[in-house]
N, C-alpha and C positions, 0 to 999 in steps of 0.2 A: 815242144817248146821248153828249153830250160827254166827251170823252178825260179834262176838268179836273173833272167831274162839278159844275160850276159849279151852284150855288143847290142842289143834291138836295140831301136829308135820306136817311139811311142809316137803317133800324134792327136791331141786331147781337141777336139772340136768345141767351143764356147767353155774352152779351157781357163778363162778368168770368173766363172760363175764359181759359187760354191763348192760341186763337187771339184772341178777342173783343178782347184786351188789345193785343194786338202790330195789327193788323187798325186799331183806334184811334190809336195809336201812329203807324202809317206813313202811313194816313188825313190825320191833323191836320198832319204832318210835311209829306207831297207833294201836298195839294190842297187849295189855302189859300180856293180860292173855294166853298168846301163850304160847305150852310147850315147843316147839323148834322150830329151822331150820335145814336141813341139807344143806351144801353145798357140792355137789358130782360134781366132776371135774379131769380133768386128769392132771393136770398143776399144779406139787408141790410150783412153783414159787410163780403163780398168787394168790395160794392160804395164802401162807406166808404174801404174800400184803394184802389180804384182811383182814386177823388177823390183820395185825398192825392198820390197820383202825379202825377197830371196837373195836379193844382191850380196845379203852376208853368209852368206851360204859355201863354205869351201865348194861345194861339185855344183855353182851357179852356171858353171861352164857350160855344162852338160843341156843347159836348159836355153832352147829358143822360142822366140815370141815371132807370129807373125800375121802379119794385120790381113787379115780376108773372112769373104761372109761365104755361109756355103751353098745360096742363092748362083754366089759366082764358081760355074764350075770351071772356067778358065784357071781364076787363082787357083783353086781346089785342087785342079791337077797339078801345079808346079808346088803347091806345099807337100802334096803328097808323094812327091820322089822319095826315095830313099827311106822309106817309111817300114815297118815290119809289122805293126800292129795300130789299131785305130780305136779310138774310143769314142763314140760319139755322143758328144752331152746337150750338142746345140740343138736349142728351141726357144719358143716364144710359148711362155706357159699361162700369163692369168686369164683365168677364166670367165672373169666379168668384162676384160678388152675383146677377148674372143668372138664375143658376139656380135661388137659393133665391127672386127676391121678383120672379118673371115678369109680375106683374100691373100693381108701380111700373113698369118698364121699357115696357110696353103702353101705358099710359095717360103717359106722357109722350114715348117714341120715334115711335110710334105716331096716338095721340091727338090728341097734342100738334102734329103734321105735318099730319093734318087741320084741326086747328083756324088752322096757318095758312094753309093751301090756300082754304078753306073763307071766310075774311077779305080773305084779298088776293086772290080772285078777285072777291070785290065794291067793292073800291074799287080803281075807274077809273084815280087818280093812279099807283098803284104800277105800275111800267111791269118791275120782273123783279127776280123770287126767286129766291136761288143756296140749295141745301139743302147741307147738309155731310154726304158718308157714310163709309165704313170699310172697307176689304179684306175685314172678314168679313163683309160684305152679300154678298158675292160666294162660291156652293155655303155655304152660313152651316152650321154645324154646332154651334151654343150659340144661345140664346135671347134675347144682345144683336145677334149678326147679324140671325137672323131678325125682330127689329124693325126695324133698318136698313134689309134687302128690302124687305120692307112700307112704309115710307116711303119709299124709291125707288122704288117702284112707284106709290105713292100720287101723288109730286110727278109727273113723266112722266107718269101719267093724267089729271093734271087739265088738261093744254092740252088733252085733248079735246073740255071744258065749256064751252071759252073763244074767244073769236072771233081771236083773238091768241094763239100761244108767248108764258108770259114765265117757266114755271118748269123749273127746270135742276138738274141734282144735278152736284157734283164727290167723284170718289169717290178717295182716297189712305190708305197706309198710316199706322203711326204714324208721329206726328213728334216731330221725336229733342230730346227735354227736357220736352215736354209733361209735364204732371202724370200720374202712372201708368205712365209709359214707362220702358222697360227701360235707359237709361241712366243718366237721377237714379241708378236701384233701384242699378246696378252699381257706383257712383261710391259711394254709401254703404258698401255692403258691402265693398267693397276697402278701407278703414280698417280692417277688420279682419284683412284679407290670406286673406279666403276670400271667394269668389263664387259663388251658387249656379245652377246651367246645369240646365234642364227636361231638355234632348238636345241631345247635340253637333251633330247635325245641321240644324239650324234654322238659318235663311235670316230676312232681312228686308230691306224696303225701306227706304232713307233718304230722308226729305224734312225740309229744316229750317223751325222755325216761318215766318220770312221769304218763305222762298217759297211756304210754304201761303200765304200772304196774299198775295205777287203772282198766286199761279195765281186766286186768286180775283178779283183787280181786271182782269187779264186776261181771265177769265171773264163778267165784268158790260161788259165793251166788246164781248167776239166772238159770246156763246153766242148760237143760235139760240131754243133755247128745248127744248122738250120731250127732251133729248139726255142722257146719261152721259158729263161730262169725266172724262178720266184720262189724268196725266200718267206721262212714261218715264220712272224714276228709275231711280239705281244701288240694288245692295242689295251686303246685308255678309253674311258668315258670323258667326254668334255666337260661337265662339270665335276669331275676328278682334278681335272687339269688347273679349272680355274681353283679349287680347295689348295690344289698342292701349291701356286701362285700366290695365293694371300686370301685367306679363307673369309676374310673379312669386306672385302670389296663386294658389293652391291653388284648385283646384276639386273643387266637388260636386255632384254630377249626382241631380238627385230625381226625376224622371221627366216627362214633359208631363201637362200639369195638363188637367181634363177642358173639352173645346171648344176645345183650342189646335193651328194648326198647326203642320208642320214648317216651310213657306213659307209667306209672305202669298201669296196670289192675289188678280188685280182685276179680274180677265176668266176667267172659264170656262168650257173649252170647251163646255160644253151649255148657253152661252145664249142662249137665241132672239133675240138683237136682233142686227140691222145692227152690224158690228165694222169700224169706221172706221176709216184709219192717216193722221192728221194732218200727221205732221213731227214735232215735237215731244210729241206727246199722243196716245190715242187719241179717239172718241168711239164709245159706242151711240147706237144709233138703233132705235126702235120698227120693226117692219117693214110696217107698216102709216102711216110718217109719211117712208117712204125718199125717196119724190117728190119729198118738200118738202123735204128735203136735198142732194138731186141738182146744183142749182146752186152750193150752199153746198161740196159739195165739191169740184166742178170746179175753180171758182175758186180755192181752195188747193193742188189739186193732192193730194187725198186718194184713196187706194189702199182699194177694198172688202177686207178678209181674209176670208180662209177662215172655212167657219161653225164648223169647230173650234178656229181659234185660239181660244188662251190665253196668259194673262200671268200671271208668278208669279215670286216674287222669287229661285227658285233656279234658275232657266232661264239665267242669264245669268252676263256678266263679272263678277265682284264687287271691291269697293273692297279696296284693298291698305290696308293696316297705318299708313301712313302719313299716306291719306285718312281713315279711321276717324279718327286721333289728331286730326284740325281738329275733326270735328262732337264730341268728345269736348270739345275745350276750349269752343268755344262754347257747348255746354248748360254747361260750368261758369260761364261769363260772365252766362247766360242767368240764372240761377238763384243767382247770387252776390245 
């Protein structure tokens, strides 16, 4: 795959979401010899907004909207003609809806993951699917993880079927401004000069939108195929987060909400796959597809761990007070 992704067609699944937007954004910005985007969404709204945005955009050209859910694998098939590359971002992610309406979350985390599996393993032209997952796919403990599992298993399984790797999952925590993310939440409620903290002990990862979307273009140049990317990020201490916010707001502590952890985890010790140490990243590996990796890591100079390693956001260094306060102002930047 060329570096400039010269002539491909992209097409961005819940491409009006956060990443989908920022993903287009840098897309049109740094690779001018693109032959398109798709953005395929179910949300005629979101999608009307994002035209306005990009409308001033000299290479707007280049970029198409089209209205389908990937529940429908009818639509699914006819947006995905002509397609070279797929990104799939669509999902139904809060955690606390999850529990009451387990069936929507199925039938689109789920479902929806098959129905592109299922598409892009029959047309020939599309040469590789990057799936987008979630820290709680990993030991999952609520009912939106364990749909993420399932479709991380699902994408992984299907280079079985196929005479070629071309589908990959990249699996990261929240990213800091995203829609639902604990920063907007904290930014709001310090106008009030109270905050409210689940447990003071809670850890997370920081990844900002930008780089979720570099890790993925770097992604779509190096992945192998059948693998679990995960990149090494810093994480913060929650009440870091609220200091770097306004150190003066009052807190209250409600207790952890049901299915939430104290750390993200994105590797757990009890999982059976190959646990790869990259450099910069780690990857899984099926153990049954380790062969076929074997050169792949040589070459890089990749390190097997232990089959108990794990990763978890409160195992480590974490961001001082002063780091917190940048990704603090750019989600306000972001979201201005």
């Amino acid at each position: 795959m060329e570096k400039d992704f010269k002539n491909l067609s992209i097409l961005v699944t819940g491409g009006t979401g956060s990443f989908g937007k920022k993903f287009t954004e840098i897309i049109l910005k740094k690779y001018k010899k693109i032959k398109k985007i798709v953005v395929f969404s179910r949300d005629e709204f979101k999608q009307y907004e994002m035209q306005k945005k990009f409308l001033k955009l000299d290479r707007y050209k280049k970029l198409r909207f089209f209205l389908g859910d990937v529940r429908d694998s009818k639509r699914l098939d006819i947006a995905l003609n002509d397609i070279d590359i797929v990104i799939h971002a669509a999902a139904i992610k809060q955690v606390d809806t999850s529990e009451y309406n387990p069936i929507e979350y199925i039938k689109t985390n789920i479902i929806g993951a098959q129905n592109i599996i299922e598409i892009c393993a029959n047309k020939k032209k599309i040469k590789k699917v990057i799936a987008l997952s979630t820290d709680k796919a990993s030991s999952p403990i609520n009912l939106y993880g364990a749909t993420k599992l399932c479709s991380d298993k699902l994408f992984i399984a299907a280079n079985n079927f196929l005479g070629s790797n071309k589908f990959s999952v990249i699996r990261y925590g929240n990213v800091a401004g995203s829609r639902g993310s604990v920063i907007p939440f904290f930014l709001a409620q310090s106008k009030n000069k109270l905050i409210t903290v689940t447990d003071k002990r809670m850890t997370r990862f920081n990844i900002s939108l930008e780089d979720s979307v570099n890790l993925v273009i770097k992604s779509l140049l190096s992945a192998q195929g059948a693998e679990i990317i995960i990149p090494k990020l810093k994480s913060y201490r929650i009440l870091d987060l609220v200091k770097a916010i306004n150190p003066k707001c009052k807190i209250k502590y409600i207790g952890k909400r049901p299915g939430e952890k104290i750390n993200e985890e994105m590797i757990s010790a009890d999982d059976s796959s190959v646990k790869v140490d990259m450099g910069n990243f780690f990857i899984l590996i099926p153990p049954y597809k380790r062969k076929l990796f074997s050169k792949h890591i040589k070459k890089y100079k990749g390190k097997i761990l232990d089959s108990n390693f794990e990763y978890k956001s409160g195992q480590q260094d974490f961001m001082k007070i002063s780091e917190i306060k940048i990704t603090v102002e750019k989600t306000k930047n972001q979201n201005e």
